[in-house]
N, CA, C and O atoms as a CHARMM CRD file, in Angstrom:
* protein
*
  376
    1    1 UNK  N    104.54000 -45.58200-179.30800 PROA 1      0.00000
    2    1 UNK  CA   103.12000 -45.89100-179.29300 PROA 1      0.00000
    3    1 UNK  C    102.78100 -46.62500-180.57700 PROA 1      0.00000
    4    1 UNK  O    103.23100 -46.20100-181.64100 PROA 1      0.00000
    5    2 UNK  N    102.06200 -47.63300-180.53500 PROA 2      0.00000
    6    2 UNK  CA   101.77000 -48.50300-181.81000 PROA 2      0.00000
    7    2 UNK  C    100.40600 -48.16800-182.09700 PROA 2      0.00000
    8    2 UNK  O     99.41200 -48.13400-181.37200 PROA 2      0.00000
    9    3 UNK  N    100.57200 -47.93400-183.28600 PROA 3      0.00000
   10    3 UNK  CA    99.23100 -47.43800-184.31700 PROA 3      0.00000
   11    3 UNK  C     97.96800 -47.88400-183.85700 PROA 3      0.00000
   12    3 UNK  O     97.64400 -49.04700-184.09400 PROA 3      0.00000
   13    4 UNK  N     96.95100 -46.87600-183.02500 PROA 4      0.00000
   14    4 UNK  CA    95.66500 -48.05600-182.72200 PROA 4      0.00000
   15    4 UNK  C     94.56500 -48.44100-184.03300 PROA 4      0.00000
   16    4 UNK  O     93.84200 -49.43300-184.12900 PROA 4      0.00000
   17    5 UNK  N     94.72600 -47.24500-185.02200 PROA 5      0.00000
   18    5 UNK  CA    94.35200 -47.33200-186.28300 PROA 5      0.00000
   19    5 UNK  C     95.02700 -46.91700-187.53000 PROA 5      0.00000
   20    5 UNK  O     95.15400 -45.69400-187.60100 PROA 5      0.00000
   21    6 UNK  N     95.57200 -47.68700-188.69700 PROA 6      0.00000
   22    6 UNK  CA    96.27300 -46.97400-189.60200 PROA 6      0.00000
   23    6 UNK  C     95.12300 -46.33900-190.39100 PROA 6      0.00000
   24    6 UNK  O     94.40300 -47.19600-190.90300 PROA 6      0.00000
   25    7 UNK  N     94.67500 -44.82300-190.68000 PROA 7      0.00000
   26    7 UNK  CA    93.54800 -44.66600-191.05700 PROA 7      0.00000
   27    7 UNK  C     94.06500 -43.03800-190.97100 PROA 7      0.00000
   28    7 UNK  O     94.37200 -42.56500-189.87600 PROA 7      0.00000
   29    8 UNK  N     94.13000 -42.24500-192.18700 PROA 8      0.00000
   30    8 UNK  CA    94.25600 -40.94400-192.62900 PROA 8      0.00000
   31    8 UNK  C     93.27700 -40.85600-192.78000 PROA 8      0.00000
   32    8 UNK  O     92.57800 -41.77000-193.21600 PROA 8      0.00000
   33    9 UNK  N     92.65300 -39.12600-192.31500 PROA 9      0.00000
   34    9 UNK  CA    91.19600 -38.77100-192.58000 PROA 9      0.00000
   35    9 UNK  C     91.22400 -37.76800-193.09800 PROA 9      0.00000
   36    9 UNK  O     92.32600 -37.31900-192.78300 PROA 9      0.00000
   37   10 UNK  N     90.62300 -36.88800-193.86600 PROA 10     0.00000
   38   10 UNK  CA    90.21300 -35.58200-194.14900 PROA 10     0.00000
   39   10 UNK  C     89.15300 -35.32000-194.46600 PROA 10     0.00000
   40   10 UNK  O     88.47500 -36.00400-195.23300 PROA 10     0.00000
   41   11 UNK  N     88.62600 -33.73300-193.66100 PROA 11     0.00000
   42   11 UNK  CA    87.35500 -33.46600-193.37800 PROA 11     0.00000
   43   11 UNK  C     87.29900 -32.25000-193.61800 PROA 11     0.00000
   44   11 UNK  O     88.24000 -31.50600-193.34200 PROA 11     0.00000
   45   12 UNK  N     86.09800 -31.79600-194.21800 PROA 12     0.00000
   46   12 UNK  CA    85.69300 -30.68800-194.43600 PROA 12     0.00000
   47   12 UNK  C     84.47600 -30.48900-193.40200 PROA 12     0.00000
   48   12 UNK  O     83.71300 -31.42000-193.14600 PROA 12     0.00000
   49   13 UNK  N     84.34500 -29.21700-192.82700 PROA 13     0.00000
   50   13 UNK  CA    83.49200 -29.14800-192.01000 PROA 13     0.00000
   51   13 UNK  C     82.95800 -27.49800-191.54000 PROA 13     0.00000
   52   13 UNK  O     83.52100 -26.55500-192.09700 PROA 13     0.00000
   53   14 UNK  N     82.13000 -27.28500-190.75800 PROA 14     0.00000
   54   14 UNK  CA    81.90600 -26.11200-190.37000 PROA 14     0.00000
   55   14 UNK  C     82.09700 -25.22000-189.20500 PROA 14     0.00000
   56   14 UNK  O     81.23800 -25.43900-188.35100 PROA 14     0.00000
   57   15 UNK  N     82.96400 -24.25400-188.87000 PROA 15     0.00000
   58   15 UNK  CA    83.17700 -23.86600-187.80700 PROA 15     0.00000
   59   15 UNK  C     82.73200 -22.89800-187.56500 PROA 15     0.00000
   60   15 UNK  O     81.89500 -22.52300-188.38600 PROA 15     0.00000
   61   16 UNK  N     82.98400 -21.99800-186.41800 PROA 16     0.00000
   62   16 UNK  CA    82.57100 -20.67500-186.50500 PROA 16     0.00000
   63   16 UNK  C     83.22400 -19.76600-185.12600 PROA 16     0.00000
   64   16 UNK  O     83.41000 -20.21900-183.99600 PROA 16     0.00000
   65   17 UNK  N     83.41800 -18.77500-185.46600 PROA 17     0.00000
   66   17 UNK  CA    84.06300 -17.70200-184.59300 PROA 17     0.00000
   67   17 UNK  C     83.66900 -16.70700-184.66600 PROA 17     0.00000
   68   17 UNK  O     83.15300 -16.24800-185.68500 PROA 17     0.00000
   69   18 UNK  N     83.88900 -15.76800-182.98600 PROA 18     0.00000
   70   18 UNK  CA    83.41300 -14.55900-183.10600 PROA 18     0.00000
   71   18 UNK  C     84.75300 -13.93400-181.94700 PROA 18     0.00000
   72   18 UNK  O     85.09800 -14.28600-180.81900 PROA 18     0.00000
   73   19 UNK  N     85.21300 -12.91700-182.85100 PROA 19     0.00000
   74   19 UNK  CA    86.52400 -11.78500-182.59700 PROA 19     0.00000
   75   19 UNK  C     86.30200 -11.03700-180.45000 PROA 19     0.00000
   76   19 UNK  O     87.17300 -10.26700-180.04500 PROA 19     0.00000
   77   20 UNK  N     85.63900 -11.26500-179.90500 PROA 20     0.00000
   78   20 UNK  CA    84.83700 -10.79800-179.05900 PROA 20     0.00000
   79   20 UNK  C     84.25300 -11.58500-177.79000 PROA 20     0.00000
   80   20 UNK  O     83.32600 -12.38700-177.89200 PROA 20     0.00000
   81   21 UNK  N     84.83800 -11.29900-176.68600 PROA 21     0.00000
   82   21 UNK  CA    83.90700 -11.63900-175.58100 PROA 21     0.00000
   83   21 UNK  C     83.38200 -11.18600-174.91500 PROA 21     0.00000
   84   21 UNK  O     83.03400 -11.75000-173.87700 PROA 21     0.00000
   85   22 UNK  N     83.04000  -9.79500-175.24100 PROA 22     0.00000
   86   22 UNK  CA    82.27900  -8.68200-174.61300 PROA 22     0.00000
   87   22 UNK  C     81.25800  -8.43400-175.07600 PROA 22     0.00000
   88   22 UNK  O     80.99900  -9.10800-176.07300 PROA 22     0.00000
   89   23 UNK  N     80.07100  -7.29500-174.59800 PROA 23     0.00000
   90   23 UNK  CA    78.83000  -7.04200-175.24200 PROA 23     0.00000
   91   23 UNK  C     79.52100  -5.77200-176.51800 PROA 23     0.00000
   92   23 UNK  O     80.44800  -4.96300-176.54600 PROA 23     0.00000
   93   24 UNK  N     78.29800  -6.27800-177.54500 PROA 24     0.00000
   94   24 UNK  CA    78.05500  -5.77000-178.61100 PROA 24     0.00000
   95   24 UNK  C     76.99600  -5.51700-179.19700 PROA 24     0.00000
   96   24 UNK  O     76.04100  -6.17900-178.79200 PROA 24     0.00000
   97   25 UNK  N     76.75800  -4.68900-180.13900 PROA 25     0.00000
   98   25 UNK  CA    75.44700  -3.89600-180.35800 PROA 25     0.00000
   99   25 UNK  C     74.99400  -5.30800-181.33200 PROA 25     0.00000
  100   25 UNK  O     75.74100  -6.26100-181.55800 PROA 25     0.00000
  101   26 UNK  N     73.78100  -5.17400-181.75400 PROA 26     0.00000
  102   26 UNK  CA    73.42500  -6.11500-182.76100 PROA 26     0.00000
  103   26 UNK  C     74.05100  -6.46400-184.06700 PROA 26     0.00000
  104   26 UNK  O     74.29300  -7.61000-184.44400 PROA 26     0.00000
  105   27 UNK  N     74.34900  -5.08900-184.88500 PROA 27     0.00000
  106   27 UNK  CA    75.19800  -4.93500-185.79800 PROA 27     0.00000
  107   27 UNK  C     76.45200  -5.27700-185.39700 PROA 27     0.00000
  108   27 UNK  O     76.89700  -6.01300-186.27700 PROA 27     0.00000
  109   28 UNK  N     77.19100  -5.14500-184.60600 PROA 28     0.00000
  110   28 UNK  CA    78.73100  -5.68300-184.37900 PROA 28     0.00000
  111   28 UNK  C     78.69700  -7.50900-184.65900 PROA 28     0.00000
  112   28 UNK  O     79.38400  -8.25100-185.36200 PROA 28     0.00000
  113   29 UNK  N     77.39400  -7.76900-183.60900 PROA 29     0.00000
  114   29 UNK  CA    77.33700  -9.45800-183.46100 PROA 29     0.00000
  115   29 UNK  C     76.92500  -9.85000-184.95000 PROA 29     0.00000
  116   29 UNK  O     77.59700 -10.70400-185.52700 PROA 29     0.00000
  117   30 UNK  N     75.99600  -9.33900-185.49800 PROA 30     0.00000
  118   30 UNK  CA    75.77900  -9.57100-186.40800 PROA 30     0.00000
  119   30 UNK  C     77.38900  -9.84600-187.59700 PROA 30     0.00000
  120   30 UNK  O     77.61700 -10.97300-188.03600 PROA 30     0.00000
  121   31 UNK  N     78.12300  -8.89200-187.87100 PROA 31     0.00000
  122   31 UNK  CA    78.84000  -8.90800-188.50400 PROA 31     0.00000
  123   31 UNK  C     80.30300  -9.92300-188.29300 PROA 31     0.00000
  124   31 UNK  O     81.06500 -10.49800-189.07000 PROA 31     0.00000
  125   32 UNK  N     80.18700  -9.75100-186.55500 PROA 32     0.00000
  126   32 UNK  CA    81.24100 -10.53900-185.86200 PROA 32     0.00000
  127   32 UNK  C     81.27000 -12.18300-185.98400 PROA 32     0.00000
  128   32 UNK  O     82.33000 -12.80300-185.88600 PROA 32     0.00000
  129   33 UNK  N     80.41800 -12.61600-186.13400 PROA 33     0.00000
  130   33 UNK  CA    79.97100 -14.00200-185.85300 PROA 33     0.00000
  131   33 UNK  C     79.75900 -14.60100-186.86300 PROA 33     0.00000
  132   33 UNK  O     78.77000 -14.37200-187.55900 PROA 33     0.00000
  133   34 UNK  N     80.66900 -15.50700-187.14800 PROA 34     0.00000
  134   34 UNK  CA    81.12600 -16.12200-188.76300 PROA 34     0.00000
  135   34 UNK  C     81.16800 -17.75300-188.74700 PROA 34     0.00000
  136   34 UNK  O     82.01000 -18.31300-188.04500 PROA 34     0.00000
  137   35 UNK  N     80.37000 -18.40600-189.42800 PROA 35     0.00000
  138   35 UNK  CA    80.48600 -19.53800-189.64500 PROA 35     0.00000
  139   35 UNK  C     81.35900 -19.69600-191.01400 PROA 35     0.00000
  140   35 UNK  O     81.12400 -19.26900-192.14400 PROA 35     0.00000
  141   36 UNK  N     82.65800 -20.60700-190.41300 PROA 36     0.00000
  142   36 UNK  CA    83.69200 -20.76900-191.41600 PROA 36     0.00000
  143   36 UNK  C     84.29100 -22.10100-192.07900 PROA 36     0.00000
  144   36 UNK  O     84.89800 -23.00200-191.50000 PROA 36     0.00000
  145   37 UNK  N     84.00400 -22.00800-193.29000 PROA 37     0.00000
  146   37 UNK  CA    84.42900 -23.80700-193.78500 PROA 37     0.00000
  147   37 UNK  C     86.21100 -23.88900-193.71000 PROA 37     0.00000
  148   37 UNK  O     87.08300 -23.12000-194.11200 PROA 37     0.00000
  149   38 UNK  N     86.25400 -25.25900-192.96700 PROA 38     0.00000
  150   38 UNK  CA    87.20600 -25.40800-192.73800 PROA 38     0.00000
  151   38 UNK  C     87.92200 -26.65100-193.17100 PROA 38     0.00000
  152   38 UNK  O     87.40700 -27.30900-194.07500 PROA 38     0.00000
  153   39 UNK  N     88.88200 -26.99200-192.71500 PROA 39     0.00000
  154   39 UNK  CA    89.97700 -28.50000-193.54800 PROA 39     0.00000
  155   39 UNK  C     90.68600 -28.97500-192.63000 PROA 39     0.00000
  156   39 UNK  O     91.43800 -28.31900-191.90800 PROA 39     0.00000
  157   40 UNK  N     90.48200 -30.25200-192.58500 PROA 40     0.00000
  158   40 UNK  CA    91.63300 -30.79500-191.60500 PROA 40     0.00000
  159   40 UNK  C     91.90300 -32.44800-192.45800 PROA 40     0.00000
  160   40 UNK  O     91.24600 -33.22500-193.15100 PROA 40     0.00000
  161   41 UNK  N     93.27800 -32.34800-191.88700 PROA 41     0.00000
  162   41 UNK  CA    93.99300 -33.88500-192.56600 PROA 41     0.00000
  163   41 UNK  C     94.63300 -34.35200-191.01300 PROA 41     0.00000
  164   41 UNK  O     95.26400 -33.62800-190.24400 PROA 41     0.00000
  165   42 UNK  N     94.28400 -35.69000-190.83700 PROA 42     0.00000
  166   42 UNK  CA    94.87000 -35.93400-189.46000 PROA 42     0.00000
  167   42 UNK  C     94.92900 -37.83400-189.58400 PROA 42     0.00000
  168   42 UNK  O     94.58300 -38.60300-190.48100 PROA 42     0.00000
  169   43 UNK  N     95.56400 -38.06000-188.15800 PROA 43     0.00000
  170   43 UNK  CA    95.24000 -39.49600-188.45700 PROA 43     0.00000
  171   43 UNK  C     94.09800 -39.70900-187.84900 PROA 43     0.00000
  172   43 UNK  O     93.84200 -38.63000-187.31600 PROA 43     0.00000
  173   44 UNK  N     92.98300 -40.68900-187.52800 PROA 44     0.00000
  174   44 UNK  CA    91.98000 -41.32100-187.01100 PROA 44     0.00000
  175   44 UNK  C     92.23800 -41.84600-186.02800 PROA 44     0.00000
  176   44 UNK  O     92.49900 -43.04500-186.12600 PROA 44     0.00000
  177   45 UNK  N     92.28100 -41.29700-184.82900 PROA 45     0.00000
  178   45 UNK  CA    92.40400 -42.06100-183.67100 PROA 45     0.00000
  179   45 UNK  C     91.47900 -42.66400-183.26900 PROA 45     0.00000
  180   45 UNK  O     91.82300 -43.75000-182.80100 PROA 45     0.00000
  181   46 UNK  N     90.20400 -42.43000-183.21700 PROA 46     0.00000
  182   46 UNK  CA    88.75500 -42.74700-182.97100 PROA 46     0.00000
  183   46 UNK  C     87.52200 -41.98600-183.51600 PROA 46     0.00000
  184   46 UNK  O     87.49300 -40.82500-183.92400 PROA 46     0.00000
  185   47 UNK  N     86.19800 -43.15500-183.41500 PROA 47     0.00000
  186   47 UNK  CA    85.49600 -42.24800-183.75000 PROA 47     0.00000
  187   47 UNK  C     84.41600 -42.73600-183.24300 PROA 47     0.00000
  188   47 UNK  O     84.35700 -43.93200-182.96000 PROA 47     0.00000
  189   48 UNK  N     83.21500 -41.76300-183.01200 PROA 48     0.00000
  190   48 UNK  CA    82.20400 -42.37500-182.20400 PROA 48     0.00000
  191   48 UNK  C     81.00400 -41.76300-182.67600 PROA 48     0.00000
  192   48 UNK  O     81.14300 -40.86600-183.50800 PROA 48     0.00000
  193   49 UNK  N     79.52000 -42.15900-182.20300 PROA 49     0.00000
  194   49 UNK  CA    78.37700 -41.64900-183.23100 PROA 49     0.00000
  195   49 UNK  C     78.46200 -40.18300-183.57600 PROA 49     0.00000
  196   49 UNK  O     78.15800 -39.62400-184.63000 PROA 49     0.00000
  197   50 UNK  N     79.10200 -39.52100-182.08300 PROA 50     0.00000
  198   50 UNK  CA    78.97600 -38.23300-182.44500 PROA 50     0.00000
  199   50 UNK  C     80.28000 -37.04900-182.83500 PROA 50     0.00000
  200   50 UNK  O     80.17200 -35.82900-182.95500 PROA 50     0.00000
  201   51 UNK  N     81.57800 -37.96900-182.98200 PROA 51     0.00000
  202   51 UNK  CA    82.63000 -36.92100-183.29300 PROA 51     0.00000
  203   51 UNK  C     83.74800 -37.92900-183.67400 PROA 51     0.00000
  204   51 UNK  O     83.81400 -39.06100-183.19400 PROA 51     0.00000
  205   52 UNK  N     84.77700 -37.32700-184.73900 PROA 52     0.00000
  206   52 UNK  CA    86.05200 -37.71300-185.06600 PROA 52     0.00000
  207   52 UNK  C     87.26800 -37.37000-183.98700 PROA 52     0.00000
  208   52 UNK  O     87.37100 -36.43900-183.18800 PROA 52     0.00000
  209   53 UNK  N     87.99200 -38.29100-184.22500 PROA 53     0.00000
  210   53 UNK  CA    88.98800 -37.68100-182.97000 PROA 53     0.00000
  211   53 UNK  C     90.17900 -38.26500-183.79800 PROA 53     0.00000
  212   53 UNK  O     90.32800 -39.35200-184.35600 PROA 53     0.00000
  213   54 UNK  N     91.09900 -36.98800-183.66100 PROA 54     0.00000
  214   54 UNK  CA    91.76400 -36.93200-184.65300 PROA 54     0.00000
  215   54 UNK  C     93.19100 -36.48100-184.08300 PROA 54     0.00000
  216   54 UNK  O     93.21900 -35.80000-183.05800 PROA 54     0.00000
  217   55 UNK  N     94.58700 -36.91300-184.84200 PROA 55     0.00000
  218   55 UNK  CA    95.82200 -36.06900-184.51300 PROA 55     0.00000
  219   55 UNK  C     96.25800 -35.48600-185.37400 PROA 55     0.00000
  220   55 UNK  O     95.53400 -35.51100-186.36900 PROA 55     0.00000
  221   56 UNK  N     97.51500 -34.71600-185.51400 PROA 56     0.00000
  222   56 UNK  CA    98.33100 -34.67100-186.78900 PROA 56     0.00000
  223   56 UNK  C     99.27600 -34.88700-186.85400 PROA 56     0.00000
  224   56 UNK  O     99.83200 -34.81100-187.94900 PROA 56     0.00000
  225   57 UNK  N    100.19100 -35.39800-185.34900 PROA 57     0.00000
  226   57 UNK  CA   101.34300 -35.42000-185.48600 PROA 57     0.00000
  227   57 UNK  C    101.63300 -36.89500-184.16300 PROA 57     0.00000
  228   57 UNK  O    101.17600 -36.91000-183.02100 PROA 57     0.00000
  229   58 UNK  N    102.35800 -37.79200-184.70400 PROA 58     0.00000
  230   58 UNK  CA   102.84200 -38.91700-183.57200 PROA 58     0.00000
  231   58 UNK  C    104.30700 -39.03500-183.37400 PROA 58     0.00000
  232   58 UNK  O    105.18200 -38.88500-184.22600 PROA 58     0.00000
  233   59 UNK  N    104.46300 -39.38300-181.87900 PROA 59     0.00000
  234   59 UNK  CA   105.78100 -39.89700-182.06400 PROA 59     0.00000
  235   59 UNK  C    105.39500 -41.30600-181.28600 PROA 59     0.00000
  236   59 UNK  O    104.33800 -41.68200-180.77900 PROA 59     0.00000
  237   60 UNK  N    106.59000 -41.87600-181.39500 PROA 60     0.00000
  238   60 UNK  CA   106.31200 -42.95900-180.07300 PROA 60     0.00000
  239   60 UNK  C    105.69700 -43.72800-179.16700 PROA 60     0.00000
  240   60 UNK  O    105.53500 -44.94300-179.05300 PROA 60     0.00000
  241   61 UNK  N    105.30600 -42.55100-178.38700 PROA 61     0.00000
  242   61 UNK  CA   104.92100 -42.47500-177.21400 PROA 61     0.00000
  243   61 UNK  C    103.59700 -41.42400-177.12200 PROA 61     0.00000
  244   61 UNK  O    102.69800 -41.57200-176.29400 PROA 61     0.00000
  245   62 UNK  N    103.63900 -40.40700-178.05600 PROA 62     0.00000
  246   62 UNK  CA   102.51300 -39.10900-177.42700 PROA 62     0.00000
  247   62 UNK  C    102.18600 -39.04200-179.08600 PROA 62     0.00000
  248   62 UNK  O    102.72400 -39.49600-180.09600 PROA 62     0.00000
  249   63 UNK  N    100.81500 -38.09000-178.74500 PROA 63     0.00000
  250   63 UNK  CA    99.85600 -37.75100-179.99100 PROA 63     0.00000
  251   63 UNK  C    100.23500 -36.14800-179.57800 PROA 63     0.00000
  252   63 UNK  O    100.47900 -35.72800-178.44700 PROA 63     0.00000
  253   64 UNK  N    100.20700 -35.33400-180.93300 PROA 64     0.00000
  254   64 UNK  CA   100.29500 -34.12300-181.25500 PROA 64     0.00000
  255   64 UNK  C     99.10100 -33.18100-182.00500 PROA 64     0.00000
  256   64 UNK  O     98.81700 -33.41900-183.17900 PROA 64     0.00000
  257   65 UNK  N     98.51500 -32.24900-181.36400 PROA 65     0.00000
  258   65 UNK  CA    97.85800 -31.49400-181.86700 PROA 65     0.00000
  259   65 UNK  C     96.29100 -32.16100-182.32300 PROA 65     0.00000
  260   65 UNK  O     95.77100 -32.08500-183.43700 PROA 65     0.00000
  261   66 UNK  N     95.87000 -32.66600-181.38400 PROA 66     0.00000
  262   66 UNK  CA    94.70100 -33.05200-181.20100 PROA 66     0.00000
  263   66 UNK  C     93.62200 -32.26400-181.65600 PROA 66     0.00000
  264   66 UNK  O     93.62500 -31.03600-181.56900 PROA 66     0.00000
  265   67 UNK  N     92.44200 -33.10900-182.27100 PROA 67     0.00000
  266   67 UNK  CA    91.12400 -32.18800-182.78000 PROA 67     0.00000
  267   67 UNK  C     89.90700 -32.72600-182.43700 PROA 67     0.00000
  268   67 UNK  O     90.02200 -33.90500-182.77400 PROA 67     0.00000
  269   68 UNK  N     88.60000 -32.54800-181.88200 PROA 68     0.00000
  270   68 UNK  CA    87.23000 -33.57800-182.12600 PROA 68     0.00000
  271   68 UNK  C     86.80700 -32.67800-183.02900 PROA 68     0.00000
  272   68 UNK  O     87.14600 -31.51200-182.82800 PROA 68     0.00000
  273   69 UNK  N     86.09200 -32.94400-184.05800 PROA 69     0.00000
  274   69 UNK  CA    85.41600 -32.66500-184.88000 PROA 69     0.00000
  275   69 UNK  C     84.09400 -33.28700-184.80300 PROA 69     0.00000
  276   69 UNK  O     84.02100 -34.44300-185.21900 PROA 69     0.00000
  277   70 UNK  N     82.76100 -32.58500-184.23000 PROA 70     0.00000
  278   70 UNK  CA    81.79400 -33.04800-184.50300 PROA 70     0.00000
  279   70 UNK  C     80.81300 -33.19300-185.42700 PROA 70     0.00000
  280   70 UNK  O     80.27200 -32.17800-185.86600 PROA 70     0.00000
  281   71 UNK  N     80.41300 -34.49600-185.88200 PROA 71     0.00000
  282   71 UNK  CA    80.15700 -34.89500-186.87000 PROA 71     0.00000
  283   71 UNK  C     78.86700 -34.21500-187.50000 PROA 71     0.00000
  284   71 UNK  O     78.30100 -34.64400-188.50500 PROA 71     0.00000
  285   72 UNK  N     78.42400 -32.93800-186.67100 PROA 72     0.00000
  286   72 UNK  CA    76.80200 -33.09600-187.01100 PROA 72     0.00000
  287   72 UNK  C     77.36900 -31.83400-188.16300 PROA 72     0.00000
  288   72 UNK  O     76.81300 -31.39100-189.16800 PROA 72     0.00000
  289   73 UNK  N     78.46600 -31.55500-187.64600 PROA 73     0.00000
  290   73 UNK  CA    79.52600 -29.96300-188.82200 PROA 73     0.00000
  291   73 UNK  C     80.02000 -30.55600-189.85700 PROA 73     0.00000
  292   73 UNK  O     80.25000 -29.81500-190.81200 PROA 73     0.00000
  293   74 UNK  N     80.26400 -31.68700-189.98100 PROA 74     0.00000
  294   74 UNK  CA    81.04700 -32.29000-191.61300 PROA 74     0.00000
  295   74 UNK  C     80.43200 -32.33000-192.57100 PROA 74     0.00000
  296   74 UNK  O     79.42100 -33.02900-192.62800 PROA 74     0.00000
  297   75 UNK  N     80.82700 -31.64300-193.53300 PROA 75     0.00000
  298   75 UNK  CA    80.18800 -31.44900-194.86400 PROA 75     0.00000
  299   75 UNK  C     80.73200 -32.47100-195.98600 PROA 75     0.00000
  300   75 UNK  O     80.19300 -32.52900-197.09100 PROA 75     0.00000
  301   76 UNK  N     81.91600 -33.33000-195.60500 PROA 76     0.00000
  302   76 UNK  CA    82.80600 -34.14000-196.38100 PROA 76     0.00000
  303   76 UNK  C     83.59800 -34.79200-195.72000 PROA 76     0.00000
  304   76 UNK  O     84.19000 -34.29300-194.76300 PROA 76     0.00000
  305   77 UNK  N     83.74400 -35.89400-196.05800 PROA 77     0.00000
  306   77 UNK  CA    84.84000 -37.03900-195.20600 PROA 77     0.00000
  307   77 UNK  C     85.43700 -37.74500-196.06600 PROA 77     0.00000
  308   77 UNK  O     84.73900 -38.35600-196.87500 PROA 77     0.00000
  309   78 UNK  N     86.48200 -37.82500-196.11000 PROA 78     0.00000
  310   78 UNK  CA    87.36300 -39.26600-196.52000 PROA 78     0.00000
  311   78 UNK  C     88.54100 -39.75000-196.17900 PROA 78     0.00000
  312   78 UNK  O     89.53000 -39.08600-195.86600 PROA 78     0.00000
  313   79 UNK  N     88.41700 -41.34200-196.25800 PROA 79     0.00000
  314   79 UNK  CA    88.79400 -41.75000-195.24900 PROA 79     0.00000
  315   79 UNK  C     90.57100 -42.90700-196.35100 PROA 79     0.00000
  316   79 UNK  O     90.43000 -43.55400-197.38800 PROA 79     0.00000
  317   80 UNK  N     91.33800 -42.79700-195.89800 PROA 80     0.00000
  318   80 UNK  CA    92.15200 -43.26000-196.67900 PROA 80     0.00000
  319   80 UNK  C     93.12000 -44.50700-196.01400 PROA 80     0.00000
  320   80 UNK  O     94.05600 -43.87900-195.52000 PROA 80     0.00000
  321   81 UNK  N     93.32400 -45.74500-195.79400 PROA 81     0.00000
  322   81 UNK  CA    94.06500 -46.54100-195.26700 PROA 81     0.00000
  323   81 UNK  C     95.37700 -45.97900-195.49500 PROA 81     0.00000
  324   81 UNK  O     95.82800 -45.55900-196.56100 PROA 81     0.00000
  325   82 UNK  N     96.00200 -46.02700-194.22100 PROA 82     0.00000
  326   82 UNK  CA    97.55600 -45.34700-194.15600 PROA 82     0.00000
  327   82 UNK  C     98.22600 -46.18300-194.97400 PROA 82     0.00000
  328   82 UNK  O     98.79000 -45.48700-195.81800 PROA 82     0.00000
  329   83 UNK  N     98.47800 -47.48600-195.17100 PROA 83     0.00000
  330   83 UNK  CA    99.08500 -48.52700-196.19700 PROA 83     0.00000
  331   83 UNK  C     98.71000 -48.23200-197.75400 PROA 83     0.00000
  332   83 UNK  O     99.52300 -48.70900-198.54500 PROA 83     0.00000
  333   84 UNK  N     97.93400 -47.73000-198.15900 PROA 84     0.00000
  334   84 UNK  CA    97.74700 -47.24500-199.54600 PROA 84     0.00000
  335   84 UNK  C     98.53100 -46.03600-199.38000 PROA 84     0.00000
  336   84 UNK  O     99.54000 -46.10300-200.08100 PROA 84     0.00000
  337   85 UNK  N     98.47200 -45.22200-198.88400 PROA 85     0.00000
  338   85 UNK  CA    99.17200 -44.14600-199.02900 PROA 85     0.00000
  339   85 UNK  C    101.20500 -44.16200-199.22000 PROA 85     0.00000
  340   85 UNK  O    101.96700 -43.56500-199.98100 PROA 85     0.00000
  341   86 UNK  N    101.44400 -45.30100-197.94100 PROA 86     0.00000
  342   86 UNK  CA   102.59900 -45.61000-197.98300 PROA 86     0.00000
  343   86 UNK  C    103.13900 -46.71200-199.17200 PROA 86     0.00000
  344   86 UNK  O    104.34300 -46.86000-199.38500 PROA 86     0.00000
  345   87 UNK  N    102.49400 -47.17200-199.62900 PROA 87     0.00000
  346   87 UNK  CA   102.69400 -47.94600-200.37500 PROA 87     0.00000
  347   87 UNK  C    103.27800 -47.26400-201.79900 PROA 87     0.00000
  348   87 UNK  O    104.05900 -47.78900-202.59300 PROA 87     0.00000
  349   88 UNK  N    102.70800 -46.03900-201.87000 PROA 88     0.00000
  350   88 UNK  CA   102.67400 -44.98100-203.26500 PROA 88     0.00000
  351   88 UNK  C    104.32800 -44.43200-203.18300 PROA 88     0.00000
  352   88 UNK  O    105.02300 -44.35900-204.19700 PROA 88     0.00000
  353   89 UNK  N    104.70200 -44.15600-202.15200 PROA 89     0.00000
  354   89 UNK  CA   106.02600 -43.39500-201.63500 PROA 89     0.00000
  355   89 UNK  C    106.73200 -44.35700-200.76900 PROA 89     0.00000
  356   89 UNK  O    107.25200 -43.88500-199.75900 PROA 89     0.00000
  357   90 UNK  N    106.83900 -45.58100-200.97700 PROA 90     0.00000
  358   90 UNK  CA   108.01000 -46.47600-200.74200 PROA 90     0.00000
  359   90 UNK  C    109.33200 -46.35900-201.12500 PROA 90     0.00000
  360   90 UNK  O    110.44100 -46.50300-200.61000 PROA 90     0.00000
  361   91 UNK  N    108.98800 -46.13300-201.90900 PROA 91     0.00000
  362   91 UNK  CA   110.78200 -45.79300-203.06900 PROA 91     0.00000
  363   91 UNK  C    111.48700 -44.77100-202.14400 PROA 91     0.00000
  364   91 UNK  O    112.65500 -44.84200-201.76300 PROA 91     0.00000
  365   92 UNK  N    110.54000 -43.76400-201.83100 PROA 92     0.00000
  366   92 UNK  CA   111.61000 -43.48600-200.93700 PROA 92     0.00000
  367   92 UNK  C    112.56400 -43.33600-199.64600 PROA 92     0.00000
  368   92 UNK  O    113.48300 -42.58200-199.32500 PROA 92     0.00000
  369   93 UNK  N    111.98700 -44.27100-199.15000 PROA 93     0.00000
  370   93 UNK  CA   112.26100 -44.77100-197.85400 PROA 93     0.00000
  371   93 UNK  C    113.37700 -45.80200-198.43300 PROA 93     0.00000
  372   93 UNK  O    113.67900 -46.54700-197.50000 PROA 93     0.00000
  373   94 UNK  N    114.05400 -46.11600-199.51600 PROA 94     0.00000
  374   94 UNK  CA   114.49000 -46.91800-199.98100 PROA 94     0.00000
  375   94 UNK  C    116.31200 -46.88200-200.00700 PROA 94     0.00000
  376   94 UNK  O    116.94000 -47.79600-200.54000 PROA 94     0.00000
């Protein structure tokens, strides 16, 4: 598969989980239900007004471990051209 964007991203953002899919008293939900800052480094596959779409792993042919991250949760973005990065660690490909 050929690169549709060379473009490393990392994002900080907000998630949230709750331990539970059953009923719970107020205090359980209360305590259960956690908004959690989170991290991701991936490549940029796309992106659109309302979410990042992201991998972490390529071969070939297929994308690995897919993420959307919606944008209205990002607390931090940056965005890094894959060629700067490779450019730093050439030597050892050498």
């Amino acid at each position: 598969m050929k690169a549709k964007n060379d473009t490393i991203i990392y994002l900080e953002f907000l998630d949230h989980s709750s331990l539970t899919h059953g009923w719970q008293t107020q205090e359980e939900f209360e305590l259960d239900c956690v908004i959690e800052p989170c991290r991701v480094v991936g490549f940029l596959e796309k992106e659109d007004k309302d979410a990042f779409y992201l991998s972490t792993m390529k071969s070939s042919t297929e994308l690995g471990s897919g993420h959307i991250i919606l944008k209205s949760t990002v607390t931090y973005t940056k965005k890094i051209p894959l060629k700067s990065i490779l450019k730093g660690v050439q030597h050892l490909f050498s």
